[in-house]
GUTI-584800 format. One line per 4 residues: number of its first residue (from 1); for each residue x, y, z of N, C-alpha, C. Coordinates in Angstrom, 3 decimals. Layout:
N
NUM) X,Y,Z,X,Y,Z,X,Y,Z | ...
//
This chain:
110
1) 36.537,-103.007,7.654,37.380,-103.276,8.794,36.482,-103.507,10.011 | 36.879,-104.433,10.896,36.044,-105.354,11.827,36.791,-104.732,13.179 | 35.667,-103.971,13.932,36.289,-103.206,15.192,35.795,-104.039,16.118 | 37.149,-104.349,17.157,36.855,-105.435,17.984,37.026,-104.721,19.725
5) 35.955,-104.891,20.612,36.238,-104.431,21.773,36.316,-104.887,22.314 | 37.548,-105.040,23.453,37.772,-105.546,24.042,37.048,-105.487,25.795 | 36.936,-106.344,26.242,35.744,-106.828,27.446,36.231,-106.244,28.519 | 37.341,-105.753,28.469,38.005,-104.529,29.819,37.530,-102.729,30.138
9) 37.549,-102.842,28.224,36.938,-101.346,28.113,35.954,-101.173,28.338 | 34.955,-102.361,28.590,33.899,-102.010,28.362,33.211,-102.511,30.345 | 33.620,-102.664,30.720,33.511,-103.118,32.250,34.290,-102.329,32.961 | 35.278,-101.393,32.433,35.819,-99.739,33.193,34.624,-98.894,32.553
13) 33.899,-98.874,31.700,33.357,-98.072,31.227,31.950,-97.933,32.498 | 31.671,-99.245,32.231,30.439,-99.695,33.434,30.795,-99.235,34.348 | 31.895,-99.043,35.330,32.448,-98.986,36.624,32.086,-97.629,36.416 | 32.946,-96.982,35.497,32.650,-95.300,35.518,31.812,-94.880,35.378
17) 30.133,-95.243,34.690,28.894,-94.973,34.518,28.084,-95.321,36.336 | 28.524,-96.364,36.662,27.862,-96.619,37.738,28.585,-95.691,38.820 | 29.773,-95.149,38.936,30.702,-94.278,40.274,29.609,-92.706,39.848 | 29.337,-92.542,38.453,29.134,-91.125,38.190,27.218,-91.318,38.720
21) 27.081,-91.928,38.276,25.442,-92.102,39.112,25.738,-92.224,40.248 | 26.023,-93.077,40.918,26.215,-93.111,42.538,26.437,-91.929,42.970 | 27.481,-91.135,42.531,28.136,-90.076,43.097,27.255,-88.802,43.056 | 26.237,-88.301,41.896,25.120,-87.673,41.297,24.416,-88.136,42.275
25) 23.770,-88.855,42.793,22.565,-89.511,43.810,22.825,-89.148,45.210 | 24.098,-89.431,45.391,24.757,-89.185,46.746,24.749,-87.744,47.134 | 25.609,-86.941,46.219,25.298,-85.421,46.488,24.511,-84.981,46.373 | 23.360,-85.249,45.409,22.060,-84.347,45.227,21.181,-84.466,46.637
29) 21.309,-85.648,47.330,20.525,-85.718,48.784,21.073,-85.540,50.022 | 22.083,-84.642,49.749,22.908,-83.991,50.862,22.742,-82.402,50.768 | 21.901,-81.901,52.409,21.202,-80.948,52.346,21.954,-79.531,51.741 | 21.359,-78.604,50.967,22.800,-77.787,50.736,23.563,-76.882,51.833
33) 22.910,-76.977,53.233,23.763,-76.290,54.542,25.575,-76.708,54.568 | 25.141,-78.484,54.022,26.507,-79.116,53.967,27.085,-79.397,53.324 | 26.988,-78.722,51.912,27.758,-79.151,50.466,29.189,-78.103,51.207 | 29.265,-76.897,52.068,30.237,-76.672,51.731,31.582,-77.529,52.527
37) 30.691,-77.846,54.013,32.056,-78.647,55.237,31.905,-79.998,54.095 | 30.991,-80.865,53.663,31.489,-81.903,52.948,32.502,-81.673,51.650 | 32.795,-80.642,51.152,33.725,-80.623,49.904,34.578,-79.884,50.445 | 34.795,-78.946,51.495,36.343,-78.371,52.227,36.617,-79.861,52.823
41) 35.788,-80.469,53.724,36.931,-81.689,54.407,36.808,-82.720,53.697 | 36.537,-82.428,52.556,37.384,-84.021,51.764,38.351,-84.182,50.505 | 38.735,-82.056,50.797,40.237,-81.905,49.904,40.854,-82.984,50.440 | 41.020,-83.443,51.947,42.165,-84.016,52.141,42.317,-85.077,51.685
45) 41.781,-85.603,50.731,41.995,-86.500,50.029,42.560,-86.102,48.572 | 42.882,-85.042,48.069,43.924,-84.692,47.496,45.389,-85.080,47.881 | 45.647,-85.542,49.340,47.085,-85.413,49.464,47.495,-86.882,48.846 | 46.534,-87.889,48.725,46.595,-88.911,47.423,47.028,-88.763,46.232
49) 46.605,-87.297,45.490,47.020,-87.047,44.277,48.096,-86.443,44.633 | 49.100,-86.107,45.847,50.213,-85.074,45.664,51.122,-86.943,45.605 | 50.884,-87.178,46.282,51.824,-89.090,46.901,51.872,-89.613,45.093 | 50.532,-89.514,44.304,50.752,-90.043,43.059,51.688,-88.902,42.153
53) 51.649,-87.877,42.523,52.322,-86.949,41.836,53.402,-87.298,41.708 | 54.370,-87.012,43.211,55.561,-87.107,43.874,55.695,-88.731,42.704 | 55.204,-90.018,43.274,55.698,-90.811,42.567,55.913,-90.521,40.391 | 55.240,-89.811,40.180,55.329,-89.501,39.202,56.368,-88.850,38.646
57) 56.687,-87.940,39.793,57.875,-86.986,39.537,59.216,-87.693,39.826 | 58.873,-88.416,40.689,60.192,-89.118,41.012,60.528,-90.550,39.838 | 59.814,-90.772,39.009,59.908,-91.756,38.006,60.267,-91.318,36.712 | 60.045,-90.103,36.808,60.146,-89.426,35.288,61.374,-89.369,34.435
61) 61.720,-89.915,33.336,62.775,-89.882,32.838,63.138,-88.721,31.602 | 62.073,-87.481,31.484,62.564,-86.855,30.378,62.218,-85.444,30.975 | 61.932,-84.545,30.706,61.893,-82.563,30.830,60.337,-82.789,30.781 | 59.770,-83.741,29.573,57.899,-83.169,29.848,57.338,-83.809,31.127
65) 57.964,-85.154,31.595,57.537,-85.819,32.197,57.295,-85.307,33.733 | 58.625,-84.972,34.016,59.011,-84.051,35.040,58.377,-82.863,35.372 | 58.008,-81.963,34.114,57.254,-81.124,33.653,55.890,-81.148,34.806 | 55.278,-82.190,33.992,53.730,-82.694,34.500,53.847,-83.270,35.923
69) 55.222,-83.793,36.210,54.837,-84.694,37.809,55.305,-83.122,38.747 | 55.997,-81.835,37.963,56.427,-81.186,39.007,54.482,-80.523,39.308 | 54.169,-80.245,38.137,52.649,-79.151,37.919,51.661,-80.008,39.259 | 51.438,-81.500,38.924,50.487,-82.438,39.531,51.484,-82.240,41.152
73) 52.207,-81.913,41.166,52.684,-81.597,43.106,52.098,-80.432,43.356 | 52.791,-79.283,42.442,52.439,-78.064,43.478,50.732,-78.274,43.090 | 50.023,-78.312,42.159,48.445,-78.272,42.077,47.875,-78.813,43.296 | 48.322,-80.441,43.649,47.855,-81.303,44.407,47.724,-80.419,45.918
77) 49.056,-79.779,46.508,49.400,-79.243,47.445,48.357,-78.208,47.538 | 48.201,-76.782,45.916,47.580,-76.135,46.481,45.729,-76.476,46.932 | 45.820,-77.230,46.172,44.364,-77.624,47.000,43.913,-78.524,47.748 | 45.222,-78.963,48.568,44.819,-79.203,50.166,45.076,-78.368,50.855
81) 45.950,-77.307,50.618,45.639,-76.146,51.236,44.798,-75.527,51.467 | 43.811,-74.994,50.159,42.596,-74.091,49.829,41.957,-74.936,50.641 | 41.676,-76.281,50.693,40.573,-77.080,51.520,40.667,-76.996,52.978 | 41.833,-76.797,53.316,41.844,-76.510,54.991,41.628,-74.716,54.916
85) 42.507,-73.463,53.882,41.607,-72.903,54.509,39.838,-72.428,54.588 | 39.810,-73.157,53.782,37.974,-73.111,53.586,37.264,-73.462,54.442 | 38.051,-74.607,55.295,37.492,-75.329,56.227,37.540,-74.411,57.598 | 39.035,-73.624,57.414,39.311,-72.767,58.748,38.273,-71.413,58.656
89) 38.107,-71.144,57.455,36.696,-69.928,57.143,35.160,-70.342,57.736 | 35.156,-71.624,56.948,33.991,-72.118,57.536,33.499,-72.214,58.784 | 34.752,-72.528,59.676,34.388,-72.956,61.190,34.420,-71.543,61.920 | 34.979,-70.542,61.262,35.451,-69.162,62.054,34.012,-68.390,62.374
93) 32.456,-69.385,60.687,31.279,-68.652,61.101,30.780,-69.073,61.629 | 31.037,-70.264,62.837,30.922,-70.965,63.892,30.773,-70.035,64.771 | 31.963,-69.615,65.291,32.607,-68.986,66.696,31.994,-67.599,66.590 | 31.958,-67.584,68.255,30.990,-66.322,68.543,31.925,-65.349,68.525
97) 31.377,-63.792,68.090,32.169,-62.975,67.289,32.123,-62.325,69.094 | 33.628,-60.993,68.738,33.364,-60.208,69.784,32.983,-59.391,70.061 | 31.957,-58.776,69.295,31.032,-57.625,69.513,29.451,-58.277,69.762 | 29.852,-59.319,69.326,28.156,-60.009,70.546,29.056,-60.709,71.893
101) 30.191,-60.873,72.153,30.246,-60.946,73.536,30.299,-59.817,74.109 | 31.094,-58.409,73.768,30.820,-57.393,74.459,29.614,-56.835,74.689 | 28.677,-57.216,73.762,26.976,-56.785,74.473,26.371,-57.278,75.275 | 26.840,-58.916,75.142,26.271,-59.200,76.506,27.050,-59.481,77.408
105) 28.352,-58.814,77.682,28.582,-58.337,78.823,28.009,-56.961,79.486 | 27.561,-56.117,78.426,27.105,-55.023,79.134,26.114,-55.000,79.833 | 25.088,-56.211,78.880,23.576,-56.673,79.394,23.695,-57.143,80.828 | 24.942,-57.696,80.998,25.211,-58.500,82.287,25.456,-57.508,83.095
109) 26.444,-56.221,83.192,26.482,-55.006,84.222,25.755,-54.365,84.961 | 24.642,-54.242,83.732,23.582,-53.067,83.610,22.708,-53.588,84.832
//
């Protein structure tokens, strides 16, 4: 039996070999201070997968289908959530705490 491939599979295949190198190259030279604000602020690009969900869910004509488009909403949702609050953690070790402003207010009295 004569296995025949077709010239689509094999030029998504390319696409996906070349996105997974690119993507491997790209992150490995991004310093690690910023692996974490670059992967909290670009959950929000999950809310893409909740919009494909929703359409999913809203197309579904049987119990599994529905099933999977209800799972792919709430999933989608919870991790644009987790990504903002990661992002709101992240920035909180930004901001100056208040037991180093109360010292140097005292420094300032004294």
């Amino acid at each position: 039996m004569v296995s025949v491939t077709s010239m689509s599979f094999i030029i998504a295949l390319y696409i996906f070999m070349l996105a997974a190198f690119t993507g491997y190259v790209v992150i490995s030279r991004v310093p690690s201070i910023l692996h974490t604000p670059l992967m909290s602020g670009s959950n929000f690009i999950h809310g893409i997968v909740v919009v494909g969900a929703l359409e999913a869910l809203f197309n579904a004509t049987s119990w599994p289908a529905q099933l999977i488009g209800f799972l792919g909403v709430f999933l989608g949702a919870a991790n644009v959530m987790g990504g903002y609050v990661v992002t709101d953690r992240m920035l909180a070790m930004f901001r100056p705490s208040d037991k180093n402003k109360n010292a140097n207010d005292k420094k300032g009295q004294q």
